[in-house]
C-alpha positions as CSV (number, residue, x, y, z in Angstrom):
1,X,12.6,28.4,14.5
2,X,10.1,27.0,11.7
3,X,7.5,26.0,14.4
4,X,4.3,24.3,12.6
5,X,1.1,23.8,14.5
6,X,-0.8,21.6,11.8
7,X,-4.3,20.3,12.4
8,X,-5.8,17.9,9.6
9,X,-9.5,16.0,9.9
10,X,-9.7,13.0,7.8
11,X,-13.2,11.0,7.1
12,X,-14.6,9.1,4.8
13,X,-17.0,6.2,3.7
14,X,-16.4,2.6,2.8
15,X,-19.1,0.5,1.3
16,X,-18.4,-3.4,0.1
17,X,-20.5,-6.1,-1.5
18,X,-19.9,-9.5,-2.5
19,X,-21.9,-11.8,-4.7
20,X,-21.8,-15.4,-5.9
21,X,-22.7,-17.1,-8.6
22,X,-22.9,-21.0,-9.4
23,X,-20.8,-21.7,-6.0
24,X,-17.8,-21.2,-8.3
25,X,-17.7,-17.4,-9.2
26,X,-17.3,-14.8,-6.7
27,X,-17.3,-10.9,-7.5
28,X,-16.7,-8.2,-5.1
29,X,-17.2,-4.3,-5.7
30,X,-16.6,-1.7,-3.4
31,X,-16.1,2.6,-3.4
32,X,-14.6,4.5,-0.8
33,X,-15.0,8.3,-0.3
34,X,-12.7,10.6,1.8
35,X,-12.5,14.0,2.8
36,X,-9.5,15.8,3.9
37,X,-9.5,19.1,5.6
38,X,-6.1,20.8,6.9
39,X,-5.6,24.1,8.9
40,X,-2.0,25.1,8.5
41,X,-0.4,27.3,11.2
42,X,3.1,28.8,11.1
43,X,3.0,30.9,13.9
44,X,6.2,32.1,14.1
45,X,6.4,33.4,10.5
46,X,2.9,34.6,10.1
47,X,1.6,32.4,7.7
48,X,-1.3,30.1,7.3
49,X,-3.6,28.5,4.9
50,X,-6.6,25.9,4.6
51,X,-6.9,23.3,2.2
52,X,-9.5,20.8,1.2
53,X,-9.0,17.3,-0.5
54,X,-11.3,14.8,-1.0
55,X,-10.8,11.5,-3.2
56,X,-13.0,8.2,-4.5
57,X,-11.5,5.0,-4.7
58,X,-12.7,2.0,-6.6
59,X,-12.1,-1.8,-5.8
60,X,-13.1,-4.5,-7.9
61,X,-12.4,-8.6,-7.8
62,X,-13.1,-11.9,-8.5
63,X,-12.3,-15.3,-7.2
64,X,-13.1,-18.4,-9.4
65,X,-12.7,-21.8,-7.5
66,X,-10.9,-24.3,-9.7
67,X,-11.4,-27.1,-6.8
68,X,-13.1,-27.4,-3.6
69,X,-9.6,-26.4,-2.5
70,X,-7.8,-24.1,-4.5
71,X,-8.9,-20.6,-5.9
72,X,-7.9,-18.4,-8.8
73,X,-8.4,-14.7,-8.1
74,X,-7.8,-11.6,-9.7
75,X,-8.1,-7.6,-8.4
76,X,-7.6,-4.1,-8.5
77,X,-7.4,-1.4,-6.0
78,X,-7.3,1.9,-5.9
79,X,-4.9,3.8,-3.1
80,X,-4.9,6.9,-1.4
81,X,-2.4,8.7,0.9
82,X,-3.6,12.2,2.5
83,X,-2.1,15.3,3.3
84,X,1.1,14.9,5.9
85,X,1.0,16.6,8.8
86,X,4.0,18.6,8.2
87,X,3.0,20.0,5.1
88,X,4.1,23.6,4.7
89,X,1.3,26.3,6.0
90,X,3.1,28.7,3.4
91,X,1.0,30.0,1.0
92,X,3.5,30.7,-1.0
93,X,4.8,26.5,-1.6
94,X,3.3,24.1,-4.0
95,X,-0.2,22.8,-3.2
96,X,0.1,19.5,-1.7
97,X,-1.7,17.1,-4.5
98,X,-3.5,13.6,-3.2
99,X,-0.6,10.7,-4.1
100,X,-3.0,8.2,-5.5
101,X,-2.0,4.5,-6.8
102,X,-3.8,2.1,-9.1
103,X,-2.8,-1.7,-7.7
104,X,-3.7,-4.9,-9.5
105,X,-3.0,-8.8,-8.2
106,X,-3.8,-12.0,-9.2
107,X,-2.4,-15.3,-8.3
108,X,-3.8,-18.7,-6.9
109,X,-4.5,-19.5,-3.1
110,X,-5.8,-23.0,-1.3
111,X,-5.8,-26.0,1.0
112,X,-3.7,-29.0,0.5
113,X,-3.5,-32.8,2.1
114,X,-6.6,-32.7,4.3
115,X,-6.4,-28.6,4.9
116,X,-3.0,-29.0,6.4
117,X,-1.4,-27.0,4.2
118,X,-2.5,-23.5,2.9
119,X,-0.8,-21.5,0.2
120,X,-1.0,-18.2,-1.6
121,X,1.3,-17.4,-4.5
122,X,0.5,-13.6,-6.0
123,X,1.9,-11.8,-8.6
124,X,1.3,-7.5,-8.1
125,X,1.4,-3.9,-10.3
126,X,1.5,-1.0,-8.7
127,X,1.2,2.4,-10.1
128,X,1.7,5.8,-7.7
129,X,1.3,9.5,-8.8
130,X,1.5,12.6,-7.8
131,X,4.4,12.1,-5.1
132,X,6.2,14.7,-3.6
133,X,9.9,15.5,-5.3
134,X,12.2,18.3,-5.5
135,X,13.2,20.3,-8.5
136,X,15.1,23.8,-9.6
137,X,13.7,26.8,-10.7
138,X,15.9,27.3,-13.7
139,X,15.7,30.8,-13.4
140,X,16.6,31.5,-10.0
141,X,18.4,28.0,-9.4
142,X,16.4,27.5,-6.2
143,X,14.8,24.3,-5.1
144,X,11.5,24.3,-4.3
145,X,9.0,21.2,-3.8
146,X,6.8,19.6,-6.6
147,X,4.4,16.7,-6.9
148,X,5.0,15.2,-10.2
149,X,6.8,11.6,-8.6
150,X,5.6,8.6,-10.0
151,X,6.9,5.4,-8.9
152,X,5.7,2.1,-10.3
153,X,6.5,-1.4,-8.2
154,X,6.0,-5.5,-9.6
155,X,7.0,-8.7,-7.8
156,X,5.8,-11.6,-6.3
157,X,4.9,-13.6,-3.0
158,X,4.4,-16.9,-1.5
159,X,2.9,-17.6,1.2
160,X,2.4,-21.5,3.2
161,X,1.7,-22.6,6.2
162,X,1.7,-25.9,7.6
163,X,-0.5,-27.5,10.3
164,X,2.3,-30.2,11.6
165,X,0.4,-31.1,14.6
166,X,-3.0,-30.1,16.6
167,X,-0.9,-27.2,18.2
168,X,2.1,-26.6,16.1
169,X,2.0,-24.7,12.7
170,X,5.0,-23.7,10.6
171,X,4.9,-20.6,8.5
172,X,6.8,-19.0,5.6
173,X,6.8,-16.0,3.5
174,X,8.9,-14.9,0.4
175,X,8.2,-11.6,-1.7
176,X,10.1,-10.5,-4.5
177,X,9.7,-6.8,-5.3
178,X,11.4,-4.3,-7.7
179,X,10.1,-1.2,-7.0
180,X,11.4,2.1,-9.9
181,X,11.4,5.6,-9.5
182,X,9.6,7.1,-13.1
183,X,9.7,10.7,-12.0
184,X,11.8,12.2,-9.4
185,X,12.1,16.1,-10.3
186,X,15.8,17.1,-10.6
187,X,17.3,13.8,-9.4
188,X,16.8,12.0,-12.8
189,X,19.6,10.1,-12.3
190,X,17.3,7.8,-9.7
191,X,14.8,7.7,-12.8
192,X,14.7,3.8,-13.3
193,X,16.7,3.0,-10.1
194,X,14.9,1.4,-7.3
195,X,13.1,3.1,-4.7
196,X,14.2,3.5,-1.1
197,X,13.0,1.8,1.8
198,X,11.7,-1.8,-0.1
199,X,14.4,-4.7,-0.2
200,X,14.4,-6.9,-3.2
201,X,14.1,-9.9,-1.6
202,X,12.1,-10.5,1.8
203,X,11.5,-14.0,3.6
204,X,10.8,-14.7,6.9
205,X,9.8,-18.2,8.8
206,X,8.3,-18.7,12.0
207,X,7.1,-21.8,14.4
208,X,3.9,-20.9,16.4
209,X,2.3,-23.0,19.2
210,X,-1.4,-22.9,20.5
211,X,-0.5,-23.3,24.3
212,X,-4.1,-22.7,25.2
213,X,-7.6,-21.3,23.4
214,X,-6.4,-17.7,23.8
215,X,-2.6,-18.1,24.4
216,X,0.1,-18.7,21.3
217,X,3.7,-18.5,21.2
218,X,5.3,-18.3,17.9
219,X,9.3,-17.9,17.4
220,X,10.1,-16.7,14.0
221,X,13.1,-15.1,12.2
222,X,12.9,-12.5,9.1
223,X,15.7,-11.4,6.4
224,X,15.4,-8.5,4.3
């Protein structure tokens, strides 16, 4: 049996700053730094091997209020997604490579009718790299593992929720995203098709009541 005895220590940094300007403009800048270290064990086949990651990500916004009430804002974000911890300790396979993802958002958020109404309607980019596919050795026809997946995702969302009493709030959500495989090794016939595991269409709704200070019940439903 392939038994794997996998340690990985993850740490890192995360600095933030925010700044406004003429009560109208706010900018915020941040940079994270992390530092992956794995110890891969196979002990029943004899093999193992170290690796050593590390990775520096960069977000940057800004918020502009049009009124007292209702904000335009704009971002982007840099993502990071470590080693797994079943990652082969052969040091024969491909070296896992950091999947890394450049997001960016803008849209318009706010308070309506005496701040009983709050809304946020976004509209997102993502771009991921480096994610793990499988392809064929066109020598040998074997398939081994690769990390040349890219995968880029764009929708929407809206957000509201609506104060109808002291202690009752309704809330709804609906996001829209079409998420499309770029690269995907040897299956190129998912190239352009969406990506597994996102629905389309997502919207949910739910009623929530503030019974006391520190006790709420909310009932909701969700469809994907």
């Amino acid at each position: 049996s392939n038994v794997r005895d996998n340690s990985i220590l993850s740490a890192g940094a995360f600095i933030r700053q925010e700044a406004t300007i003429a009560e109208r403009v706010i900018l915020v800048a941040g940079y994270r730094a992390d530092h992956i270290r794995a110890d891969l064990r196979e002990p029943s086949n004899r093999v193992q091997r170290k690796l050593d990651d590390r990775n520096d990500s960069v977000l940057l916004g800004l918020t502009y209020r049009i009124t007292p009430g209702i904000s335009w804002y704009v971002s982007r974000n840099e993502s990071f997604s470590p080693l797994s911890i079943t990652t082969s300790a052969n040091p024969n396979a491909a070296t896992p490579q950091t999947t890394t993802g450049i997001g960016y958002e803008t849209g318009v958020k706010g308070e309506l009718f005496d701040r009983r109404v709050g809304f946020t309607l976004s509209l997102f980019e993502t771009k991921r790299v480096n994610e793990q596919v499988t392809e064929i050795d066109i020598n040998t026809g074997v398939p081994f593992t690769s990390y040349i997946g890219n995968t880029e995702t764009e929708g929407g969302e809206l957000d509201v929720n609506v104060r109808l009493t002291n202690k009752l709030q309704a809330l709804f959500s609906y996001a829209y995203t079409d998420a499309r495989a770029v690269n995907q090794g040897r299956d190129t016939d998912a190239e352009g098709r969406p990506t597994k595991g996102r629905p389309e269409h997502a919207a949910s709704g739910a009623l929530r009541y503030q019974a006391t200070p520190a006790l709420s019940l909310t009932l909701g439903v969700r469809r994907l």
